[in-house]
N, CA, C and O atoms as a GROMACS GRO file, in nm:
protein
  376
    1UNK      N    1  -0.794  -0.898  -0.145
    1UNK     CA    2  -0.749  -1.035  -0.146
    1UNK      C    3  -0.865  -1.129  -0.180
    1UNK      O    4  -0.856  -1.217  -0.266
    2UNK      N    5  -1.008  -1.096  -0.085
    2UNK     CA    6  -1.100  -1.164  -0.132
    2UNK      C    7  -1.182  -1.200  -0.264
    2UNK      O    8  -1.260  -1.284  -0.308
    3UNK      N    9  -1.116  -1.080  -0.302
    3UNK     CA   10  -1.155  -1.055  -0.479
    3UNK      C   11  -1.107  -1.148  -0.534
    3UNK      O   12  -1.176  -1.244  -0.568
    4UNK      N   13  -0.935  -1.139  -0.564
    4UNK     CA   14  -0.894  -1.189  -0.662
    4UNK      C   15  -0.885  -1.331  -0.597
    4UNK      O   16  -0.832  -1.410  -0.675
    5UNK      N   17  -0.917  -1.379  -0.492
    5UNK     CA   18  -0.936  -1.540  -0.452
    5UNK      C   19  -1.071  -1.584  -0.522
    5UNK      O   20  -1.092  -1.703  -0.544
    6UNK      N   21  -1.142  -1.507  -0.551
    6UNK     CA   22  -1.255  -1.507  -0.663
    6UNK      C   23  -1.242  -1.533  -0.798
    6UNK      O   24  -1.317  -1.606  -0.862
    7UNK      N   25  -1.128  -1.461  -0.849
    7UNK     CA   26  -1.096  -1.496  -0.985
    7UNK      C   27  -1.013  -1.571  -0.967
    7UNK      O   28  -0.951  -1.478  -0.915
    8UNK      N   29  -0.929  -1.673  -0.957
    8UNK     CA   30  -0.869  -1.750  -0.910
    8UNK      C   31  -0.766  -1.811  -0.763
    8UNK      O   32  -0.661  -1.758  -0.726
    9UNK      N   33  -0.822  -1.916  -0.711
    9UNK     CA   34  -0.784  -1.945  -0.654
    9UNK      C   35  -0.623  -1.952  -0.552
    9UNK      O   36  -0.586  -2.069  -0.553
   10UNK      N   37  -0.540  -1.878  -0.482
   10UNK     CA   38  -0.462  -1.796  -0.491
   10UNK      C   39  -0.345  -1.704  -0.539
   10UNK      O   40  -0.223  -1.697  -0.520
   11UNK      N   41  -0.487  -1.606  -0.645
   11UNK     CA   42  -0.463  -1.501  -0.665
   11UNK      C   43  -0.417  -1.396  -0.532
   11UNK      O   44  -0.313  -1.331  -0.518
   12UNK      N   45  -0.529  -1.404  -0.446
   12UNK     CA   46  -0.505  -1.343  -0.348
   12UNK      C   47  -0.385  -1.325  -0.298
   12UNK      O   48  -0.336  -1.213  -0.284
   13UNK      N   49  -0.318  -1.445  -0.262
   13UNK     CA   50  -0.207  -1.459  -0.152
   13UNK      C   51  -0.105  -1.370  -0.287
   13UNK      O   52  -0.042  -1.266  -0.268
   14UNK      N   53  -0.111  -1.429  -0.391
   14UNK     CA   54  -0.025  -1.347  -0.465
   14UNK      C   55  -0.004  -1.200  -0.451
   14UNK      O   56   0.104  -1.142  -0.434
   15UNK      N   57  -0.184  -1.125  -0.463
   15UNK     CA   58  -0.162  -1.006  -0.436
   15UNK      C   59  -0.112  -0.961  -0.292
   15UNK      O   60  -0.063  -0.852  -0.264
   16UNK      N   61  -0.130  -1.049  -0.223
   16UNK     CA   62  -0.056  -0.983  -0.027
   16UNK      C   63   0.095  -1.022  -0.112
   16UNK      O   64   0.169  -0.924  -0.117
   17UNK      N   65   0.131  -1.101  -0.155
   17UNK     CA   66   0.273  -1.138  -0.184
   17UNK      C   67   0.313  -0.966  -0.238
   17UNK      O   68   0.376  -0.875  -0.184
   18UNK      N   69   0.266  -0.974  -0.324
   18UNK     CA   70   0.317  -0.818  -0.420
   18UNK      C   71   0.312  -0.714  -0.321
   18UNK      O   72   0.421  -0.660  -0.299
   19UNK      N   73   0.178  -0.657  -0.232
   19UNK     CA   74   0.254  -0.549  -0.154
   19UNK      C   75   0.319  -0.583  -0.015
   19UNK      O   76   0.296  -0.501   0.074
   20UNK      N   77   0.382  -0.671   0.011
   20UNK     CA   78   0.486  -0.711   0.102
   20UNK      C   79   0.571  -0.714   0.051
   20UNK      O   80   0.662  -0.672   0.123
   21UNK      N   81   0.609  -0.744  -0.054
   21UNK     CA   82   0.737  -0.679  -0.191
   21UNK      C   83   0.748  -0.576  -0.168
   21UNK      O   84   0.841  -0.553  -0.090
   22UNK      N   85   0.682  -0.479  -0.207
   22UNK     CA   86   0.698  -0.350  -0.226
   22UNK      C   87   0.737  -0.275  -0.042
   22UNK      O   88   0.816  -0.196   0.010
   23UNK      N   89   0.664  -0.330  -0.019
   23UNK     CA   90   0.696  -0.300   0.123
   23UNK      C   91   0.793  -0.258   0.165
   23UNK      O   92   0.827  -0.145   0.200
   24UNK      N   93   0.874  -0.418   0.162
   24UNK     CA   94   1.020  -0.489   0.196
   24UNK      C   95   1.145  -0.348   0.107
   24UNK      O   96   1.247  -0.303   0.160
   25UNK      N   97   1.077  -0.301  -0.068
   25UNK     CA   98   1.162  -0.239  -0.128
   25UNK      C   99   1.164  -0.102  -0.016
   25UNK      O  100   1.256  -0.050   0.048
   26UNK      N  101   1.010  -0.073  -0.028
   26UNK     CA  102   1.034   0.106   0.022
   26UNK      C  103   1.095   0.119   0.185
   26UNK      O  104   1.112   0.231   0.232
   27UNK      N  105   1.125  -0.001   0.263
   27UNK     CA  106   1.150  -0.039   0.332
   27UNK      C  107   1.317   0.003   0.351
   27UNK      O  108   1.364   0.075   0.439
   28UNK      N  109   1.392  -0.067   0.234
   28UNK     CA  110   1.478  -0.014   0.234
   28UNK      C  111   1.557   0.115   0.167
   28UNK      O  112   1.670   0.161   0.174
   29UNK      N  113   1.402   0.155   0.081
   29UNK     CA  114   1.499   0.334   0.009
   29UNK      C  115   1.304   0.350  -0.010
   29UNK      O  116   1.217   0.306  -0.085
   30UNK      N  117   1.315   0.448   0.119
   30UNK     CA  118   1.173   0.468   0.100
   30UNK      C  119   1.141   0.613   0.008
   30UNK      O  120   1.038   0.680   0.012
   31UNK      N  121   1.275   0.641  -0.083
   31UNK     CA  122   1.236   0.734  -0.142
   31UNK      C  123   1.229   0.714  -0.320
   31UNK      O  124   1.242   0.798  -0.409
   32UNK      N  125   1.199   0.540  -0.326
   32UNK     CA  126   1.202   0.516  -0.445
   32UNK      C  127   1.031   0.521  -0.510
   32UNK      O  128   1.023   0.518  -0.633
   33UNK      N  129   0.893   0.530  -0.428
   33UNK     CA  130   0.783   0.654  -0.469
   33UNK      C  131   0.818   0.788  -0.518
   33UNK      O  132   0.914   0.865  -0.508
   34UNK      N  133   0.707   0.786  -0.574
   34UNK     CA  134   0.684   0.928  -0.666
   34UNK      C  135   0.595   1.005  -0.543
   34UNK      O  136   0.514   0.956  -0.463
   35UNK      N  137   0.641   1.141  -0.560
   35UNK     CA  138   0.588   1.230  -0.442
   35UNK      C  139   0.452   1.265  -0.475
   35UNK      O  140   0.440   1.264  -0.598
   36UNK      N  141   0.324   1.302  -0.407
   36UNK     CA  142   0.216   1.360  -0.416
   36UNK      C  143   0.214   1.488  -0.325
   36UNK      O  144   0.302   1.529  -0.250
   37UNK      N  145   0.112   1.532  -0.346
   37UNK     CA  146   0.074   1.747  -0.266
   37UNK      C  147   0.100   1.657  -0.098
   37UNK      O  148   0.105   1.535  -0.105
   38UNK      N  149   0.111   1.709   0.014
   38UNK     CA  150   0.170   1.747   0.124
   38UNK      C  151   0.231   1.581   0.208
   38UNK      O  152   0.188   1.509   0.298
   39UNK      N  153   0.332   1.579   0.129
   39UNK     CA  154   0.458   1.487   0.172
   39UNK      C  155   0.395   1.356   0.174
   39UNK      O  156   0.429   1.273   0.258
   40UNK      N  157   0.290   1.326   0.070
   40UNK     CA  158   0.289   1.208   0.074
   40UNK      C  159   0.382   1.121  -0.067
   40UNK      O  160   0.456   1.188  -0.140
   41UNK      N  161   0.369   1.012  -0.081
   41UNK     CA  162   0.440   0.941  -0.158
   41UNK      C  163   0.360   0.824  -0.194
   41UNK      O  164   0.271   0.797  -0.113
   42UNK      N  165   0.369   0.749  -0.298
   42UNK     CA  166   0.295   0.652  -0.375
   42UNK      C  167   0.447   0.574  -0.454
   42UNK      O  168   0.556   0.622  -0.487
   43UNK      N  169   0.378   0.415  -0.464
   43UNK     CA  170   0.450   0.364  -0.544
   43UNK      C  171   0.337   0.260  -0.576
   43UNK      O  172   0.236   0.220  -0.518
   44UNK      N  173   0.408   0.233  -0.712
   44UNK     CA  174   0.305   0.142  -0.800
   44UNK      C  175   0.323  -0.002  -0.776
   44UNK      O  176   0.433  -0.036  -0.734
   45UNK      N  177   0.218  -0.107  -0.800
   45UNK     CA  178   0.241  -0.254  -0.773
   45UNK      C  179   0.299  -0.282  -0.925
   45UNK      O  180   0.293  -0.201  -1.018
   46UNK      N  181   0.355  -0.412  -0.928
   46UNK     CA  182   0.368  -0.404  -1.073
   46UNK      C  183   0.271  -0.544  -1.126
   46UNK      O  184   0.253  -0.557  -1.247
   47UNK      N  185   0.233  -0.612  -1.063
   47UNK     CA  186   0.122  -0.692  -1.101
   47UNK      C  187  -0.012  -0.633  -1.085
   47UNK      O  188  -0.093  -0.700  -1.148
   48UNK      N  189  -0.049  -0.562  -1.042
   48UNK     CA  190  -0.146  -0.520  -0.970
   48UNK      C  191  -0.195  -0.364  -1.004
   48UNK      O  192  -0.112  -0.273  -1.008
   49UNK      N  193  -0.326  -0.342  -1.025
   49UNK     CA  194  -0.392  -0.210  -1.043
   49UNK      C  195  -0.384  -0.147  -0.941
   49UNK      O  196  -0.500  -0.150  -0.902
   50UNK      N  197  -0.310  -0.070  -0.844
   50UNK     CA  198  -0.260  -0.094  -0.739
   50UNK      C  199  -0.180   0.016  -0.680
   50UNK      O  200  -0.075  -0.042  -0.652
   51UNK      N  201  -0.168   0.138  -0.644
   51UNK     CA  202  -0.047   0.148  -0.507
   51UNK      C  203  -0.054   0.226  -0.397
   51UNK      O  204  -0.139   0.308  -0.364
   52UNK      N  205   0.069   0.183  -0.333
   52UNK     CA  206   0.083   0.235  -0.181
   52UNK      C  207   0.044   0.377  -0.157
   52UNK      O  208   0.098   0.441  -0.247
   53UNK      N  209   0.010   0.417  -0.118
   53UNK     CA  210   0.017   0.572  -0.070
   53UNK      C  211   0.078   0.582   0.076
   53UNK      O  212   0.010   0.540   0.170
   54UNK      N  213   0.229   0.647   0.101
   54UNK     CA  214   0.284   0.671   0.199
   54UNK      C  215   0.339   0.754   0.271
   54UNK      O  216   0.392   0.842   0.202
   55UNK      N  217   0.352   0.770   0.382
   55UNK     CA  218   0.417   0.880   0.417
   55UNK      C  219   0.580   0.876   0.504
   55UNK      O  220   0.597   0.786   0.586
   56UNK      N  221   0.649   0.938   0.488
   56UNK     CA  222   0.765   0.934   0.532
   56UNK      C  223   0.781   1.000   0.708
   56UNK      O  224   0.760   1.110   0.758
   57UNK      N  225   0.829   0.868   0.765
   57UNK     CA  226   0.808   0.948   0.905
   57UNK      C  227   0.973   0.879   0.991
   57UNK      O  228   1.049   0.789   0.956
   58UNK      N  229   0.973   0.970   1.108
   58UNK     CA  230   1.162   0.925   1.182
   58UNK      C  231   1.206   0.767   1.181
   58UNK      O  232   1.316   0.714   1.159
   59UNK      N  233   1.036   0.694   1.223
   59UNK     CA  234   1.075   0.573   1.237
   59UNK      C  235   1.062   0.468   1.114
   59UNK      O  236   1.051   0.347   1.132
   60UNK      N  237   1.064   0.543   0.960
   60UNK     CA  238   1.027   0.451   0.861
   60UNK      C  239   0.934   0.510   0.750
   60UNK      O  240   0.955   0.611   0.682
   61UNK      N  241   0.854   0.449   0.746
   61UNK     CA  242   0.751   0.454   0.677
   61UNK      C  243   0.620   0.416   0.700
   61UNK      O  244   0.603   0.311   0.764
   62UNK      N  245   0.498   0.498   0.651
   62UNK     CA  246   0.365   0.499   0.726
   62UNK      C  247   0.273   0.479   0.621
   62UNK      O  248   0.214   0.575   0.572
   63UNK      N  249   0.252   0.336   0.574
   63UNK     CA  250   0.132   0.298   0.427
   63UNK      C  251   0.014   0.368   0.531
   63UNK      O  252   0.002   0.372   0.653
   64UNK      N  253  -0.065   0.421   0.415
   64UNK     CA  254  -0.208   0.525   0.469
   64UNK      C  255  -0.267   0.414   0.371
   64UNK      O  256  -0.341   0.329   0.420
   65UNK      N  257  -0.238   0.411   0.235
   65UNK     CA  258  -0.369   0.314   0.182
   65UNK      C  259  -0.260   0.218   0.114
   65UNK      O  260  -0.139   0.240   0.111
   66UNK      N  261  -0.332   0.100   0.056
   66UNK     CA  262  -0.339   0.040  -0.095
   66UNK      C  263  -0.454   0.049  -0.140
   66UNK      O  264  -0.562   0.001  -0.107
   67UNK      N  265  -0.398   0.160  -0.273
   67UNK     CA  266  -0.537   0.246  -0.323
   67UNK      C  267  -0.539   0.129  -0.471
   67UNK      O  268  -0.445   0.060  -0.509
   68UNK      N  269  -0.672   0.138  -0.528
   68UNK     CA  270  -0.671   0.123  -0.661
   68UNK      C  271  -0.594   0.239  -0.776
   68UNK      O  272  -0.626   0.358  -0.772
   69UNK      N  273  -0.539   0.211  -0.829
   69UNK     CA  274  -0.510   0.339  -0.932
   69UNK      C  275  -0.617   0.418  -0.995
   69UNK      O  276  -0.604   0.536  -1.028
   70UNK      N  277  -0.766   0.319  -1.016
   70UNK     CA  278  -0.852   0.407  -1.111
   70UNK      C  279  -1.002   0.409  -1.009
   70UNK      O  280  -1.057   0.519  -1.003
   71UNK      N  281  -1.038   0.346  -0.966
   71UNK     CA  282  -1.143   0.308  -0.845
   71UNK      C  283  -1.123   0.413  -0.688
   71UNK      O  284  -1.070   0.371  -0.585
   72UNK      N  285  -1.186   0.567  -0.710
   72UNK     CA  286  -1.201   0.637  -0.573
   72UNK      C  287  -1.048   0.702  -0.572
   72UNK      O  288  -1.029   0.761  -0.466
   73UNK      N  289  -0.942   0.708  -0.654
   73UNK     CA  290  -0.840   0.709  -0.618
   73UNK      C  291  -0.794   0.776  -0.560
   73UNK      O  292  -0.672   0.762  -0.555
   74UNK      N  293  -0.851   0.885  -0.484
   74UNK     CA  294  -0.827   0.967  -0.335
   74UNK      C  295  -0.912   0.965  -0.191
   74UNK      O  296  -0.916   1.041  -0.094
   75UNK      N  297  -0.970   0.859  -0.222
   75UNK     CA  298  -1.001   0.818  -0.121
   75UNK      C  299  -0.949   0.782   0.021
   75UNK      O  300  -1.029   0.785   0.114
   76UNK      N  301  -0.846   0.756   0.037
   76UNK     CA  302  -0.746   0.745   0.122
   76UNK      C  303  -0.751   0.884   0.204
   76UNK      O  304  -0.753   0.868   0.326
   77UNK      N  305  -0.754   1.007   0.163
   77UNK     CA  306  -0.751   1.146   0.206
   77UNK      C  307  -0.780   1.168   0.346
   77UNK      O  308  -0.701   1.200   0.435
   78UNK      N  309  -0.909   1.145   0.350
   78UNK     CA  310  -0.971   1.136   0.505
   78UNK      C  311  -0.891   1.004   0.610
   78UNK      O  312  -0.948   0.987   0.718
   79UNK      N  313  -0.774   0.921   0.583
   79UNK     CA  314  -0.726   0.823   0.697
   79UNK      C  315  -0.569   0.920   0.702
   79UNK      O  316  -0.475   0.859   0.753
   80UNK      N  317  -0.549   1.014   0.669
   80UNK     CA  318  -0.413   1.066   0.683
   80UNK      C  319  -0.385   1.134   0.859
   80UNK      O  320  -0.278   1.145   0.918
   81UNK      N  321  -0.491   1.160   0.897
   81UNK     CA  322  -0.504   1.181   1.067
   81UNK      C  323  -0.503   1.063   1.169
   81UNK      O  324  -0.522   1.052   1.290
   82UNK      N  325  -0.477   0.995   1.085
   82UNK     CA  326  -0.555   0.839   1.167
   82UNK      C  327  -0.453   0.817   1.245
   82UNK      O  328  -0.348   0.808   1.181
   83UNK      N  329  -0.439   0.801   1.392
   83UNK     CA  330  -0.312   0.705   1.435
   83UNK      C  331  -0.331   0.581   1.457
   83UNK      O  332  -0.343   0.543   1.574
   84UNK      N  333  -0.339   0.489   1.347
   84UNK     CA  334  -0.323   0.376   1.343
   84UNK      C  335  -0.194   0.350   1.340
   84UNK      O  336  -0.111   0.428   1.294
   85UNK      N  337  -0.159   0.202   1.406
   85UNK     CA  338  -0.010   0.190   1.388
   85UNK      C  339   0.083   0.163   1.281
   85UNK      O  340   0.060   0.054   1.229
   86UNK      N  341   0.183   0.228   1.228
   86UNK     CA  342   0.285   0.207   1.111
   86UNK      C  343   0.268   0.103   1.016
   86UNK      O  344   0.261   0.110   0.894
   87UNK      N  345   0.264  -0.013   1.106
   87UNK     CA  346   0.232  -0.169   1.019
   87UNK      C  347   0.160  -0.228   1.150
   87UNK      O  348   0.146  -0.209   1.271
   88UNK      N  349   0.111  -0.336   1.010
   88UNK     CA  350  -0.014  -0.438   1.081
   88UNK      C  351   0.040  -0.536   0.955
   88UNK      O  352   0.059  -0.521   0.835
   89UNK      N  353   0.054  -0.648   1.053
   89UNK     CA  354   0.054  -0.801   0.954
   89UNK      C  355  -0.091  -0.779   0.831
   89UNK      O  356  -0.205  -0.739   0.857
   90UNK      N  357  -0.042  -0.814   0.717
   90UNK     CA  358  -0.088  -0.833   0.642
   90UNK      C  359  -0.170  -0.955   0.612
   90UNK      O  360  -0.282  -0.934   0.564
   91UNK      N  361  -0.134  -1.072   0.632
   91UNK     CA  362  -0.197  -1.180   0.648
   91UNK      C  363  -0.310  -1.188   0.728
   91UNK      O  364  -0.427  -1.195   0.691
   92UNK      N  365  -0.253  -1.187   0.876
   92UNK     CA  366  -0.379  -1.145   0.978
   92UNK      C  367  -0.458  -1.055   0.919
   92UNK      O  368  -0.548  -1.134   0.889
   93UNK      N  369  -0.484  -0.986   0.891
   93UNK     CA  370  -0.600  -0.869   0.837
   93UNK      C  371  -0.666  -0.875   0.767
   93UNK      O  372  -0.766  -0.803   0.755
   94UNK      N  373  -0.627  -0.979   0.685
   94UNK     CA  374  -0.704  -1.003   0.581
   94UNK      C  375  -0.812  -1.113   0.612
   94UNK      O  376  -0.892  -1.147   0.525
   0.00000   0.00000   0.00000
C-alpha cells in the first residue's frame, strides 16, 4: 500500500480496495482460484501484479499471502504453518 501511495497518491487505498474485492468474490465461490501442489489455491488481482494465495478450510477461507506474481513468488511457503487468524482488517494493518 505504502508503495503505490508513492506513485500516486491513493493508489494505495485502491490497491486494499482490489484485494477486498477479491476477497468478498472468493468469499462467496472460493473455488473460483486456480489450484497449486498441496491444496493451496491462488487467484489473480486484476489491477494489480498481484495474487492471493489460499487455502480452503470448514470455516471459509485462509489468505496465507498477497504474493507479487514475479517478485519471490514462493515466498509465502514458509507462513503455511502459521496459525494466524483467517482474516485481519485490512485497513488496520496497513
Amino acid at each position: 500500500m505504502d508503495f503505490y501511495d508513492q506513485q500516486r497518491i491513493g493508489l494505495g487505498d485502491e490497491f486494499l480496495d482490489e484485494v477486498e474485492r477479491a476477497i468478498a468474490l472468493l468469499t462467496e465461490n472460493a473455488k473460483l482460484g486456480r489450484g497449486l501442489p498441496e491444496n493451496h489455491r491462488f487467484f489473480l488481482l486484476f489491477r494489480f501484479p498481484y495474487r492471493l494465495v489460499y487455502t480452503l478450510e470448514d470455516s471459509g477461507i485462509r489468505i496465507i499471502a498477497v504474493a507479487h506474481q514475479k517478485r519471490r513468488p514462493d515466498y509465502w511457503r514458509g507462513r503455511v504453518e502459521d496459525p494466524r487468524p483467517t482474516y485481519v482488517n485490512l485497513r488496520q494493518a496497513a
